[in-house]
C-alpha positions as CSV (number, residue, x, y, z in Angstrom):
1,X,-33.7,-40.4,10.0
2,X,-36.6,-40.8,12.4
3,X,-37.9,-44.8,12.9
4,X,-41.1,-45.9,11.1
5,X,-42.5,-48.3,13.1
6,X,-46.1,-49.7,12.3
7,X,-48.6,-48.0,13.1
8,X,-47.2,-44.8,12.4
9,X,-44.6,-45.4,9.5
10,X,-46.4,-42.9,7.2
11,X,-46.2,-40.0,9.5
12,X,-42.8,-40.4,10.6
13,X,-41.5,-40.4,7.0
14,X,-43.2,-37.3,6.0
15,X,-41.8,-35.8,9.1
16,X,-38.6,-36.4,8.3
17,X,-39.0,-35.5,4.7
18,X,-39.3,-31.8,5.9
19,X,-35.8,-30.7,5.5
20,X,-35.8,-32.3,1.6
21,X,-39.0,-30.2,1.0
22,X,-38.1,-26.9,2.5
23,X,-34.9,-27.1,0.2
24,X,-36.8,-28.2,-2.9
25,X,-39.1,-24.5,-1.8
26,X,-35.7,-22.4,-1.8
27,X,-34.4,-24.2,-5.2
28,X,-37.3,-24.4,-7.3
29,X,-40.1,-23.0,-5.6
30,X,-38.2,-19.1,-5.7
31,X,-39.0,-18.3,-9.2
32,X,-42.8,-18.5,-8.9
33,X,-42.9,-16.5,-5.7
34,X,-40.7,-13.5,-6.9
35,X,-43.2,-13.6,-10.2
36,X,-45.9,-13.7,-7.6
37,X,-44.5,-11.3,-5.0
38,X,-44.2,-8.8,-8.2
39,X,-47.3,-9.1,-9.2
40,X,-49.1,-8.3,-6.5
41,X,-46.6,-5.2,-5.9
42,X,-48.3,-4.3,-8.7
43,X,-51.2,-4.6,-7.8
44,X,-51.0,-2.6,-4.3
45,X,-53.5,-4.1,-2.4
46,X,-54.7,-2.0,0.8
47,X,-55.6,-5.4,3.1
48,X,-55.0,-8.8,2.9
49,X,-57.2,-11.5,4.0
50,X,-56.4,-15.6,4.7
51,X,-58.1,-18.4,4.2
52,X,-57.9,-21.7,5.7
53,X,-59.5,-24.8,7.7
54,X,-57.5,-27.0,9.8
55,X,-53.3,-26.8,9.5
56,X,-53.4,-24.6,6.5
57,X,-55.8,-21.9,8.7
58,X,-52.9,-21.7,11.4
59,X,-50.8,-21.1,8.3
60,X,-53.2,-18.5,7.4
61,X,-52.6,-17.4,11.1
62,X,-49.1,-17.4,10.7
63,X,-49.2,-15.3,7.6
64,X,-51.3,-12.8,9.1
65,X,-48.5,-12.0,11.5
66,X,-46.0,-11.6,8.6
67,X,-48.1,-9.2,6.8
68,X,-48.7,-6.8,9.8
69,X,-44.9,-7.3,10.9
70,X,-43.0,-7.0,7.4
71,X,-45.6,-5.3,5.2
72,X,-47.5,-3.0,7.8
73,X,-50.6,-4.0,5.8
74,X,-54.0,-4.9,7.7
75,X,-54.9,-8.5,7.2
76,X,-57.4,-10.4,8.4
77,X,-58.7,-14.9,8.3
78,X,-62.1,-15.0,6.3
79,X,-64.9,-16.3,8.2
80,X,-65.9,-18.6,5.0
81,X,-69.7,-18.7,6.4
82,X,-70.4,-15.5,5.5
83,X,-69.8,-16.4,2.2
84,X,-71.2,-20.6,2.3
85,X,-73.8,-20.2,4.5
86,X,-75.3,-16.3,4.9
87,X,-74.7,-15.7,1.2
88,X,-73.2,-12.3,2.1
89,X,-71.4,-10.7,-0.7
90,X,-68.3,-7.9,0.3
91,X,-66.7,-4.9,-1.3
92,X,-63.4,-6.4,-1.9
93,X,-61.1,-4.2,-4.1
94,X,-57.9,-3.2,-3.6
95,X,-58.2,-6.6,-1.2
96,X,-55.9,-9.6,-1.6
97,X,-57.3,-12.7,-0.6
98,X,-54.7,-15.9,-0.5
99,X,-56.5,-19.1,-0.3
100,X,-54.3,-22.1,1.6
101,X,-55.0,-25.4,1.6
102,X,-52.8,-28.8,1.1
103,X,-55.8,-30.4,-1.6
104,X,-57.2,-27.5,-3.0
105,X,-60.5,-29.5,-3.0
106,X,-62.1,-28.7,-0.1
107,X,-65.9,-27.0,-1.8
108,X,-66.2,-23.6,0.6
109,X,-62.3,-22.9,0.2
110,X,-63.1,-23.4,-3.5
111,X,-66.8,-21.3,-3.5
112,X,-65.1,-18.3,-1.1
113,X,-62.6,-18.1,-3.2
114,X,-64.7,-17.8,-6.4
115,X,-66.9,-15.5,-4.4
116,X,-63.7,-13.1,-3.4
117,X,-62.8,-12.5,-6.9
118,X,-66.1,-12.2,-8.0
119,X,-66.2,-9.2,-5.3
120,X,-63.3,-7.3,-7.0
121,X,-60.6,-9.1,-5.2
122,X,-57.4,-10.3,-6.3
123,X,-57.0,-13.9,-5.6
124,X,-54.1,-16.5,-4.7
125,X,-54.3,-20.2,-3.9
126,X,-51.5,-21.8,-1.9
127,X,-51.8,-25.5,-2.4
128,X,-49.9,-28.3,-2.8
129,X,-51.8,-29.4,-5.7
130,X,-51.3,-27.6,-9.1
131,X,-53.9,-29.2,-10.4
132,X,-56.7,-28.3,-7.9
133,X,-59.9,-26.7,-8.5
134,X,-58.7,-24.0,-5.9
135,X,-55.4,-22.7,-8.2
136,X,-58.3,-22.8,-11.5
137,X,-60.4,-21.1,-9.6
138,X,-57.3,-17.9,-8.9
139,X,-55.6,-15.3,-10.2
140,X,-52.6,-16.8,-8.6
141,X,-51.5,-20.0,-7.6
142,X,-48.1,-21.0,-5.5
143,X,-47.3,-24.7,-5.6
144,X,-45.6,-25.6,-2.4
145,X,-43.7,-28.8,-3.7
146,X,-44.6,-31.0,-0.8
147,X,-45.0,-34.1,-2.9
148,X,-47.9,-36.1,-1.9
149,X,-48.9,-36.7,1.5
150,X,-50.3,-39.6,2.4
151,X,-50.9,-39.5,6.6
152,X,-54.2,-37.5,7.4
153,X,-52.3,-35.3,10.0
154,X,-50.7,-32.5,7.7
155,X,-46.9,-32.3,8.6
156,X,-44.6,-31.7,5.6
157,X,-47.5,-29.8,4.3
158,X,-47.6,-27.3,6.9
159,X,-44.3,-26.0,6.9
160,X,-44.0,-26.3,3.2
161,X,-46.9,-23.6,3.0
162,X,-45.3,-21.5,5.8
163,X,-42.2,-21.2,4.2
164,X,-43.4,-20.4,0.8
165,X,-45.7,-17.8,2.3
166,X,-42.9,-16.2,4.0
167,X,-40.8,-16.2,1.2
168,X,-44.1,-14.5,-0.9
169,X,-44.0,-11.5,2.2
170,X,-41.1,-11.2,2.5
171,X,-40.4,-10.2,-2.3
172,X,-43.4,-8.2,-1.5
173,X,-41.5,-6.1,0.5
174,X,-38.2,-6.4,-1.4
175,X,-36.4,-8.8,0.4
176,X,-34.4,-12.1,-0.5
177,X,-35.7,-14.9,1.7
178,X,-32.3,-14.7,3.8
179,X,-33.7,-15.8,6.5
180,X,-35.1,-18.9,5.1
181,X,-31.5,-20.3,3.4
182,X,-30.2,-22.4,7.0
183,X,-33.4,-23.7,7.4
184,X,-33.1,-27.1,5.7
185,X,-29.7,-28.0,7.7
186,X,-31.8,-26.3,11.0
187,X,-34.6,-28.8,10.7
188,X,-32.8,-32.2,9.7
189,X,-30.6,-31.2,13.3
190,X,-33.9,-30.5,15.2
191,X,-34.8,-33.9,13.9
192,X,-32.1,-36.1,14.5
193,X,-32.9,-35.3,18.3
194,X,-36.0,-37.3,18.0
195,X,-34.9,-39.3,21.4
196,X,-35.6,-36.1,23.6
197,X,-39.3,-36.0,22.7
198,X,-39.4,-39.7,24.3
199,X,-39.8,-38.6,28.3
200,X,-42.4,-36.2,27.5
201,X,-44.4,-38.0,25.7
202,X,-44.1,-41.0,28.0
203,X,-45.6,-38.4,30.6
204,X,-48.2,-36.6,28.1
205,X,-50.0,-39.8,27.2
206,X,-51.8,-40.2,30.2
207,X,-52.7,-36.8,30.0
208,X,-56.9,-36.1,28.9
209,X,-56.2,-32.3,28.3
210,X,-53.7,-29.8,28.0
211,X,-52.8,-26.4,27.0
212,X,-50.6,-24.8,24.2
213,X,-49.5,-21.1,24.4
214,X,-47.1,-18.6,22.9
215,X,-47.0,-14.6,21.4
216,X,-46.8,-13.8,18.2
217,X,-45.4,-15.4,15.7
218,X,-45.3,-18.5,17.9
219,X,-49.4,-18.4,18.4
220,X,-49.9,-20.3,15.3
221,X,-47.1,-23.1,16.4
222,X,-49.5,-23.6,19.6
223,X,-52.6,-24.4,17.5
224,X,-50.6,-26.3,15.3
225,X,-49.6,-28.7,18.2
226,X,-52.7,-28.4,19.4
227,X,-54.6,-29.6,16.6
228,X,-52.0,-32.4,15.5
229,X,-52.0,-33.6,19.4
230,X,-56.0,-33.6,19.4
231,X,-56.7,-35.2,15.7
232,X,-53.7,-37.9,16.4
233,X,-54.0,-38.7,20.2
234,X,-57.6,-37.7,21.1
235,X,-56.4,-35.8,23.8
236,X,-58.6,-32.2,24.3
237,X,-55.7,-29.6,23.7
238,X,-56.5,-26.2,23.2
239,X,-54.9,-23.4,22.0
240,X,-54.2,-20.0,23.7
241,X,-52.9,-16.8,23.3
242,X,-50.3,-15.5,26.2
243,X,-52.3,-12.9,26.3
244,X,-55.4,-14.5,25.6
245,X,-54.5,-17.0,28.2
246,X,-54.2,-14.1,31.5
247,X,-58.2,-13.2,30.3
248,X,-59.9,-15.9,31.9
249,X,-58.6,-19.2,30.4
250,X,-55.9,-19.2,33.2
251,X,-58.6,-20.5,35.7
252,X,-58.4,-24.2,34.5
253,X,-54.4,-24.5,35.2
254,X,-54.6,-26.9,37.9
255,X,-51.0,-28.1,39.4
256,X,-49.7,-30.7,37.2
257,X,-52.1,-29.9,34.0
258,X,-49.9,-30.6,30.9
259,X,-49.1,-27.1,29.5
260,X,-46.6,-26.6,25.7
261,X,-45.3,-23.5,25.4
262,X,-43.7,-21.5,22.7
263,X,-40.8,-19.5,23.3
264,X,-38.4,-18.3,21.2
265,X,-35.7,-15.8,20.7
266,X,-37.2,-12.7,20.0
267,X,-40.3,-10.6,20.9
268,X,-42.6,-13.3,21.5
269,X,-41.0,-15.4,23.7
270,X,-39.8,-12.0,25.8
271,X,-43.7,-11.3,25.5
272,X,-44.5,-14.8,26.9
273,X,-42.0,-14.8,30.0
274,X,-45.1,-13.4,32.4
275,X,-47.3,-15.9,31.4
276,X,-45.0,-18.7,31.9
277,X,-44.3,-17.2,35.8
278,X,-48.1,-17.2,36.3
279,X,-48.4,-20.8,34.7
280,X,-45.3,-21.3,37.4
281,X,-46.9,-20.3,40.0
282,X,-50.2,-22.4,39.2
283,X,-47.7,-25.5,39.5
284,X,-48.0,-26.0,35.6
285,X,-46.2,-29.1,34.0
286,X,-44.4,-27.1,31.5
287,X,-42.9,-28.4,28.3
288,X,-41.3,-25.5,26.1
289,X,-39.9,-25.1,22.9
290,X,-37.4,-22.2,21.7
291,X,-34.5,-20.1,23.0
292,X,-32.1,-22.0,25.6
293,X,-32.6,-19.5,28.4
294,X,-36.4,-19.7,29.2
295,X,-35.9,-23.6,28.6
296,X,-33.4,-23.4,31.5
297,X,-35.5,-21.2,33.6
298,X,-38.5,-22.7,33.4
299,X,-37.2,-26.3,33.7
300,X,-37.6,-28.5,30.9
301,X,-38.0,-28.5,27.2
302,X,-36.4,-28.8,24.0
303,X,-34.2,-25.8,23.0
304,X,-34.0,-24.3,18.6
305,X,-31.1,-23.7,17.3
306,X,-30.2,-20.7,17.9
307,X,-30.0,-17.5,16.0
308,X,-32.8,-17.9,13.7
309,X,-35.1,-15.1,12.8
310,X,-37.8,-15.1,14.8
311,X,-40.2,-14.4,11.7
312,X,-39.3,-18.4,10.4
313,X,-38.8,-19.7,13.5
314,X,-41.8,-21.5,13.5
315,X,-41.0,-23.6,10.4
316,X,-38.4,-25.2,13.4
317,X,-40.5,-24.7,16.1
318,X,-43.1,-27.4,15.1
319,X,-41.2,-30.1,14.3
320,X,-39.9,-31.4,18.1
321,X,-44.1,-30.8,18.5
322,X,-45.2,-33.0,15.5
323,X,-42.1,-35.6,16.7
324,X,-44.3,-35.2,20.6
325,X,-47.9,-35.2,18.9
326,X,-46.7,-39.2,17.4
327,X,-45.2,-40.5,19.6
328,X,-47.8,-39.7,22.4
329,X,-50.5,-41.3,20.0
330,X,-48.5,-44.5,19.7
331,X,-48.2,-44.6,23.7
332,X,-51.7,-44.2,23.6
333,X,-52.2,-47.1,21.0
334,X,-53.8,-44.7,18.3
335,X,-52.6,-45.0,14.3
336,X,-51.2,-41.3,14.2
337,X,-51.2,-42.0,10.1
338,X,-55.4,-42.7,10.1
339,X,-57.0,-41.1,13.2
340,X,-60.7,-41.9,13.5
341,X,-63.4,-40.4,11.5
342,X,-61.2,-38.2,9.5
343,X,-60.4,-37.9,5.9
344,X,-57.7,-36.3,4.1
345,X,-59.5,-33.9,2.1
346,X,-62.7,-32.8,4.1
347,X,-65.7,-31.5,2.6
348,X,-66.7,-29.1,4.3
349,X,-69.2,-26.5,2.6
């Protein structure tokens, strides 16, 4: 069980609250996703598009991957001011549109998604709020049993929405969810090593910027730690591709700047191996998180357990990065549970 000092109790209970929730998804959550997935079977839709803000876009993100992998279906995250803002309307049949967000409150998810449907699209809301305005407002809606969260960063609600939106992919295409069933006992282990995140962040929290990076389905993880690093710590962190990262971006890796990388088993992490030789070779401090060979090779990190499919690896993959993301913000003397000028559902239109 992590510690809950003060500041920073909030957080640290809802991060280790993770394994509980991603259980409660895979006992009671299964029987409104295979009703769901069935549905929408049904339906046939020809593309797929997410839509998000914040954590619950890099879920989006995340579920992009896992329809073009899995379901070889085109998909796509909405550009919401198209809809807000320009007033555009779209020809959306045959289209699915899946809405996450943790509130279900914020007023352009809500308007988009009223919007979509009105354009002949078929629509499901992903929240952790039953009673939101957003799952109303659907044709669908997936509870992702999070319980209430009460620290603004988003933690158990993030991987409670990418594990239900895996499991709603993967009863699309027929499957079971195998994957998914060690992941409870996978995270409360990756948690209970809460001491090896304590030298990096004792290093990272003198740090003003950084850079996150991975391939595939590891690309969301990196803005995930990205975000949570930069609404918790202040820090600038941004988010690259691998690939994204060799166009241009490369060019601001000075020796020693702070770089997190993503690399597990499978083929992202063998995608990311040039990039990390190239960050090498620009005397990068890197920090990565997945498979225990590149950790070895590349110096230091914190290695998964292995043997998990690469597809829900990233359910493990941010937890040693919201454990980093904390505790850098309490060596920084920031409240992690009430960074400045946010609030918990943002209104955004």
């Amino acid at each position: 069980m992590l510690d809950s000092p003060v500041p920073g109790s909030v957080m640290a209970r809802e991060i280790a609250a993770q394994p509980e929730g991603l259980a409660r998804i895979l006992a009671d959550g299964l029987g409104p996703i295979r009703a769901a997935a069935a549905e929408i079977r049904a339906r046939d839709p020809k593309f797929v598009l997410f839509t998000g803000r914040g954590t619950s876009d890099n879920a989006g993100l995340y579920a992009r991957y896992l329809t073009e992998v899995l379901l070889g279906l085109p998909a796509g995250l909405t550009s919401m001011s198209t809809t807000t803002a320009y007033r555009a309307r779209q020809r959306l049949a045959d289209c699915l549109v899946v809405t996450v967000s943790q509130s279900g409150g914020s007023p352009d998810l809500i308007a988009s998604a009223r919007q979509a449907r009105e354009d002949g699209a078929f629509t499901l809301a992903v929240t952790n709020n039953a009673d939101s305005v957003l799952a109303q407002e659907s044709d669908l809606h997936l509870d992702v049993l999070a319980g209430p969260e009460l620290a603004l960063p988003a933690t158990k609600t993030y991987t409670a929405e990418l594990l239900t939106l895996f499991l709603l992919v993967d009863h699309i295409r027929g499957g079971t969810g195998e994957a998914a069933q060690g992941l409870p006992a996978a995270a409360r282990a990756v948690l209970e090593r809460q001491a090896e995140i304590e030298a990096p962040a004792e290093r990272y929290r003198f740090a003003d910027r950084l850079v996150a990076t991975a391939r595939g389905y590891g690309y969301p993880t990196a803005c995930e730690a990205a975000l949570k690093i930069m609404e918790t710590s202040y820090i600038g962190a941004q988010a690259f591709s691998g690939a994204d990262l060799m166009h241009g971006p490369l060019a601001i890796v000075d020796p020693g700047w702070p770089v997190l990388a993503v690399a597990p088993e499978g083929a992202g992490g063998r995608a990311l191996r040039p990039v990390l030789d190239r960050l090498r070779e620009r005397g990068a401090d890197l920090f990565l998180v997945g498979a225990a060979e590149p950790v070895a090779e590349y110096g230091r990190g914190f290695v998964l357990p292995g043997g998990v499919a690469e597809e829900v690896s990233p359910i493990l993959e941010i937890l040693p990065l919201q454990l980093l993301a904390r505790e850098i913000a309490l060596g920084r003397g920031c409240d992690p549970d009430a960074p400045r000028a946010l609030a918990k559902v943002t209104q955004t239109r």
